[in-house]
C-alpha positions as CSV (number, residue, x, y, z in Angstrom):
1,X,-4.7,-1.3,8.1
2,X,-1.9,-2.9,5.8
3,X,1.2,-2.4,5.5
4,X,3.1,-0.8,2.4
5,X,4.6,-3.9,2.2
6,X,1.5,-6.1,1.9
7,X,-0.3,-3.3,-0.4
8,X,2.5,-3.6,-2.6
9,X,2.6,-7.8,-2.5
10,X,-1.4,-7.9,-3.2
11,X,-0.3,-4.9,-6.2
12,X,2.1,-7.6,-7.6
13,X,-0.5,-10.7,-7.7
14,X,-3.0,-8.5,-9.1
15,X,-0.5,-7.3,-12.3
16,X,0.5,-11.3,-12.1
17,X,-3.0,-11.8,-13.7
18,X,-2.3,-10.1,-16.4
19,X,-0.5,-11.5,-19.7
20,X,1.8,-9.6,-21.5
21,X,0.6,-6.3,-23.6
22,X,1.4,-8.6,-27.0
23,X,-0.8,-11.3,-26.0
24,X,-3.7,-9.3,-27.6
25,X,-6.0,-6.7,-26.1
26,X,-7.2,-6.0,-23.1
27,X,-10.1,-7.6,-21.3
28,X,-12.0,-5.2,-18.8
29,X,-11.1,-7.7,-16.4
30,X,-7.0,-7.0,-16.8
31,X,-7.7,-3.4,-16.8
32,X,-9.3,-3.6,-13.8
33,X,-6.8,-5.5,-12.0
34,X,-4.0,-3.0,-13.2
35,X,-6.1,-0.3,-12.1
36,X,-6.3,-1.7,-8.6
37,X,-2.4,-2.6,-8.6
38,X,-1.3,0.9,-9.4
39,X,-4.1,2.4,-6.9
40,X,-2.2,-0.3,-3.6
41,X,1.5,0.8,-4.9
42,X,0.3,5.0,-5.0
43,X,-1.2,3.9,-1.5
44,X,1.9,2.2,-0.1
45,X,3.6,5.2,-1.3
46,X,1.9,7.4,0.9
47,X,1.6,5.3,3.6
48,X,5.5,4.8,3.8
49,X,5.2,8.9,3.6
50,X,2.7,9.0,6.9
51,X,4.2,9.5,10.2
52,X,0.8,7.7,11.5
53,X,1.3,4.5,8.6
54,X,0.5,1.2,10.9
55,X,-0.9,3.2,13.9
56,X,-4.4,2.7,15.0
57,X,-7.3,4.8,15.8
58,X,-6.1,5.4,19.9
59,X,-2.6,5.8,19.1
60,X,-1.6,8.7,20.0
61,X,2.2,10.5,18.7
62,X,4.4,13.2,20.8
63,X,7.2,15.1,19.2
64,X,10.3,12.9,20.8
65,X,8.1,10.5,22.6
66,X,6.5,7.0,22.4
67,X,3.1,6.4,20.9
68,X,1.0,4.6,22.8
69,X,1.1,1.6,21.2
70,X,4.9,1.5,21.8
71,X,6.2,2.8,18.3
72,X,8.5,5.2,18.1
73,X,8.7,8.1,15.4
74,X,11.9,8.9,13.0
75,X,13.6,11.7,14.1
């Protein structure tokens, strides 16, 4: 799983592609890639949003306690 931090550094190289709007149209290519950028960045938002962002599949969260994998949640 990636961080919101990473999602939002691969968002950035992907829209790096892309030339400015008055260097002419569009190619499908840059529309993809600006597609996919805004996809990671509404991503990192949500993941920065999640309580379980960064955990894996066995971690397990108590209200006021550790996870197992040794993070601890924001009061």
């Amino acid at each position: 799983m990636s961080t919101p931090i990473e999602l939002r550094a691969r968002a950035a190289e992907l829209e790096s592609r892309v030339p400015p709007i008055h260097a002419g149209p569009r190619t499908d290519d840059e529309r993809m890639w600006l597609e996919k950028a805004a996809a990671l960045r509404a991503e990192a938002d949500r993941a920065e949003g999640d309580v379980f962002a960064g955990h894996f599949e066995y971690c397990y969260i108590r209200e006021g306690a550790h996870c197992s994998c040794g993070y601890y949640p924001p009061a």
